[in-house]
Backbone as JSON Lines, residues from 0, in Angstrom:
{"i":0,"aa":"X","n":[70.77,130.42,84.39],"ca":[71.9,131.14,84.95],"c":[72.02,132.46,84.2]}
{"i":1,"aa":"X","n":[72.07,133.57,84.87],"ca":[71.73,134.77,84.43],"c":[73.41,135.0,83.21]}
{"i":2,"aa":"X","n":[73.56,135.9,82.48],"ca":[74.74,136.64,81.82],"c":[76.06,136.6,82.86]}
{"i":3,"aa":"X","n":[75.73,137.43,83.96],"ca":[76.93,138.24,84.73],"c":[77.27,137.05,85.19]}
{"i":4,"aa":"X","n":[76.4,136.21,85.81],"ca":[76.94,135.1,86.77],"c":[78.13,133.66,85.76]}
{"i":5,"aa":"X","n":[77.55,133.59,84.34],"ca":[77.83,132.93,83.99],"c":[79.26,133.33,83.56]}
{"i":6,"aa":"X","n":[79.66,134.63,83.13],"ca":[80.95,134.8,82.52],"c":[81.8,135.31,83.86]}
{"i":7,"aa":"X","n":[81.28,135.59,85.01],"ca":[82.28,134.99,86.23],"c":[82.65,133.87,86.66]}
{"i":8,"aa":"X","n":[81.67,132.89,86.01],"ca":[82.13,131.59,86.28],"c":[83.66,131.13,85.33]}
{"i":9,"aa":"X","n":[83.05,131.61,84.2],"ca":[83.92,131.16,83.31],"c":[85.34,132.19,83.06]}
{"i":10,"aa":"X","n":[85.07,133.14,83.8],"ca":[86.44,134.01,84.2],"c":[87.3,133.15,85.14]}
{"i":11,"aa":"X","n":[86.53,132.81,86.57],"ca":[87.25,131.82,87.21],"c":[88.11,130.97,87.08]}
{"i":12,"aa":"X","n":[87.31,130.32,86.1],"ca":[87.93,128.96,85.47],"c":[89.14,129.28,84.53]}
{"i":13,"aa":"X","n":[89.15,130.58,83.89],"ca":[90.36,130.61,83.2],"c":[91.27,130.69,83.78]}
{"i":14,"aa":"X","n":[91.19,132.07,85.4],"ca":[92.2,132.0,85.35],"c":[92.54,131.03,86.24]}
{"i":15,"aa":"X","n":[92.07,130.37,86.91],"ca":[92.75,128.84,87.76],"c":[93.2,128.35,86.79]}
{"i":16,"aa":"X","n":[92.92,128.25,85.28],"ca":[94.01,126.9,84.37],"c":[95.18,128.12,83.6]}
{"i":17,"aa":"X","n":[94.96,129.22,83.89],"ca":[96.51,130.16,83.76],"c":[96.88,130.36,84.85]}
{"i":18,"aa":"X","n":[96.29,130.79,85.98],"ca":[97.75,130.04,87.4],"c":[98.29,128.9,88.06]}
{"i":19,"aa":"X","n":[97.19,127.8,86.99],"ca":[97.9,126.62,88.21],"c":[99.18,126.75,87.55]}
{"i":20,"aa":"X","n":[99.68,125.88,88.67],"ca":[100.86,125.79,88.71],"c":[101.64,124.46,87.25]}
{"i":21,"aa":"X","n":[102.3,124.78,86.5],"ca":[103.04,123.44,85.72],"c":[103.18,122.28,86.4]}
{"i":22,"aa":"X","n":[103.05,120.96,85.75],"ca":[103.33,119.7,86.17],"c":[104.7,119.31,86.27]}
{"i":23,"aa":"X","n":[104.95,119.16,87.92],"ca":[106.67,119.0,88.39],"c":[106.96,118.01,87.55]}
{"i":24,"aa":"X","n":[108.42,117.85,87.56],"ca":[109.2,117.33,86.84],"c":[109.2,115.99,87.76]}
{"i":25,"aa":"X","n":[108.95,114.76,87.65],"ca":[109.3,113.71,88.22],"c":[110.54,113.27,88.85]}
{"i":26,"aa":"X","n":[110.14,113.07,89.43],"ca":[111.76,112.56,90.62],"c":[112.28,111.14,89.91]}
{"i":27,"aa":"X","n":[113.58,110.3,89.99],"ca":[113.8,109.46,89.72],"c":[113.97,108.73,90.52]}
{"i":28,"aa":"X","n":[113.06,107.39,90.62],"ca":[112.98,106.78,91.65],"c":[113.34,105.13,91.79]}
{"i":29,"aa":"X","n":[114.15,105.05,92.67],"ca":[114.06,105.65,93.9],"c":[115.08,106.73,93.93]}
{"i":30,"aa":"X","n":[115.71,107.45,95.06],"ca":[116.56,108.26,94.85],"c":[117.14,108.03,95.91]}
{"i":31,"aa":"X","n":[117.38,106.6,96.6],"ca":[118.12,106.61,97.51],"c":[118.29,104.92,97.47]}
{"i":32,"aa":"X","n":[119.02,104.31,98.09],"ca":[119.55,102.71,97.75],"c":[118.4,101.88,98.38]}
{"i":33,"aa":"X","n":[117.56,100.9,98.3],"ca":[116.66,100.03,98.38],"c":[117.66,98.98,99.3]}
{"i":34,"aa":"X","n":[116.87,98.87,100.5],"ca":[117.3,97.53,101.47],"c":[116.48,96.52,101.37]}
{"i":35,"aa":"X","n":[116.82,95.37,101.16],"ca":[115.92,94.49,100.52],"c":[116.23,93.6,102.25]}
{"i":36,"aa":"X","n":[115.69,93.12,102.76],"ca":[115.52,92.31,104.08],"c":[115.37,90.48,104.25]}
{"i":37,"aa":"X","n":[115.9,90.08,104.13],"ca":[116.19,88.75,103.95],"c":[115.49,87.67,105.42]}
{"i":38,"aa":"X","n":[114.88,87.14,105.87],"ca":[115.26,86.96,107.05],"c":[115.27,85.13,107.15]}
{"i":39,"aa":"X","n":[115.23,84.68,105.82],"ca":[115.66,83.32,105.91],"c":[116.68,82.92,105.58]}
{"i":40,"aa":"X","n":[117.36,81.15,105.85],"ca":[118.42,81.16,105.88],"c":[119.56,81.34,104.78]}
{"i":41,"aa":"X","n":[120.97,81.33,104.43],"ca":[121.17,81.83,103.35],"c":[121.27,80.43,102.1]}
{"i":42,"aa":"X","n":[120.68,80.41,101.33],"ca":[120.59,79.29,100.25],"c":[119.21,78.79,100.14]}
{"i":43,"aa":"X","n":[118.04,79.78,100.79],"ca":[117.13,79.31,100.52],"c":[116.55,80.32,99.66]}
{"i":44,"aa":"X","n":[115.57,79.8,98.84],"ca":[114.77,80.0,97.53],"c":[114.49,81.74,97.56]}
{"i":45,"aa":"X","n":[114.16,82.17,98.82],"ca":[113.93,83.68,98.78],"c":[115.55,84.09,98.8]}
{"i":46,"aa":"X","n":[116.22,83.87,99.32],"ca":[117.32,84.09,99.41],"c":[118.04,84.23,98.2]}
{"i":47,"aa":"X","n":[117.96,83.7,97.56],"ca":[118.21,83.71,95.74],"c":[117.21,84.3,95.14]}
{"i":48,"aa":"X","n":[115.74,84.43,95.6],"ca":[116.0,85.79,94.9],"c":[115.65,87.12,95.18]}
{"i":49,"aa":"X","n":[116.43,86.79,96.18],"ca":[116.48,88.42,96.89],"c":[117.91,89.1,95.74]}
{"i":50,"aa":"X","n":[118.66,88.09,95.46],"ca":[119.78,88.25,94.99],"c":[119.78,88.35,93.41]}
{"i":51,"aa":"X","n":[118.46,87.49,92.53],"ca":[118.85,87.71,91.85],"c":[117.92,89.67,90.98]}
{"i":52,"aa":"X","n":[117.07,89.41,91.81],"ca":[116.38,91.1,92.03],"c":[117.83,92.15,92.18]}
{"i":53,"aa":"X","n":[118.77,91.94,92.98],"ca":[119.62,92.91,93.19],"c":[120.44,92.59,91.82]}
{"i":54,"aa":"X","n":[121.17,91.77,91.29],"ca":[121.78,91.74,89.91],"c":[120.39,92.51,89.1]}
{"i":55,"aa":"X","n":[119.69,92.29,89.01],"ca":[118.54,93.17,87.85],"c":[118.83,94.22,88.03]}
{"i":56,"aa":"X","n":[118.0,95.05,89.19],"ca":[118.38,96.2,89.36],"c":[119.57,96.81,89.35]}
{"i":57,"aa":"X","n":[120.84,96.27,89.38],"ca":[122.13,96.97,88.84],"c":[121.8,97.35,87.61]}
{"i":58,"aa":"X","n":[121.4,96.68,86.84],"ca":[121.16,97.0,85.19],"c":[120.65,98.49,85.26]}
{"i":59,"aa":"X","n":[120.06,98.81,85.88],"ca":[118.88,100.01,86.01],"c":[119.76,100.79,87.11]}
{"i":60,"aa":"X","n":[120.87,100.89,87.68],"ca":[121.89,101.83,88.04],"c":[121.06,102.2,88.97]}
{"i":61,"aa":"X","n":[120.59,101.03,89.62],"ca":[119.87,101.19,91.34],"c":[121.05,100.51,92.15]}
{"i":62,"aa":"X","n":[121.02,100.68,93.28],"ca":[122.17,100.01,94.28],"c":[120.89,98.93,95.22]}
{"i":63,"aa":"X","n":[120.79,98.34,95.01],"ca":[120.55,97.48,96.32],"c":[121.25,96.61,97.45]}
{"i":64,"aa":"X","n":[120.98,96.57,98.85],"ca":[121.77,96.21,99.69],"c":[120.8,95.26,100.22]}
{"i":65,"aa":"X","n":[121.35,93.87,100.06],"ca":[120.56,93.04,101.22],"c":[121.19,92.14,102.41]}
{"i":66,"aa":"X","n":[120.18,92.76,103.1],"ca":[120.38,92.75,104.64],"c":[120.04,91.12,105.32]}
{"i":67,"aa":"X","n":[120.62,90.04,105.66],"ca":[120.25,88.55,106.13],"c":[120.5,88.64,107.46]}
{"i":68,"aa":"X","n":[119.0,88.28,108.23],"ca":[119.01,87.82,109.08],"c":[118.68,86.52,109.22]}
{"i":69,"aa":"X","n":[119.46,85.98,109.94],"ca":[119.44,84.59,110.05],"c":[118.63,84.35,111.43]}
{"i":70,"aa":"X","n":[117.95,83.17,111.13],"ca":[116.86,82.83,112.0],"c":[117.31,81.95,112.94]}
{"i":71,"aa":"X","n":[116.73,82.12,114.04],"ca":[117.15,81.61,115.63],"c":[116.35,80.27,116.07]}
């Protein structure tokens, strides 16, 4: 690889890692309330712990809402 070609390469490369862009700041997630979907009946085994997932996540100042549908 000749001189010229090589220190355009390596011009390139600098400046792509002095314009990229900074690493965004992370979102906190979730950032909106989690529906948790139930669709068995209420007192059965998922059913508890659909519930006890939602007491956890209070700890962690998430809201969860769960939704029971009861089966036909």
């Amino acid at each position: 690889m000749s001189h010229a070609l090589r220190s355009a390469v390596l011009l390139l490369g600098f400046a792509h890692a002095a314009l990229s862009p900074l690493p965004a700041a992370a979102q906190e997630y979730p950032a909106r309330e989690i529906r948790s979907i139930c669709n068995f009946a209420a007192g059965s085994g998922a059913e508890s712990m659909a519930a006890l997932i939602k007491a956890e996540t209070e700890n962690w100042g998430k809201y969860v809402r769960l939704a029971k549908i009861e089966p036909q």
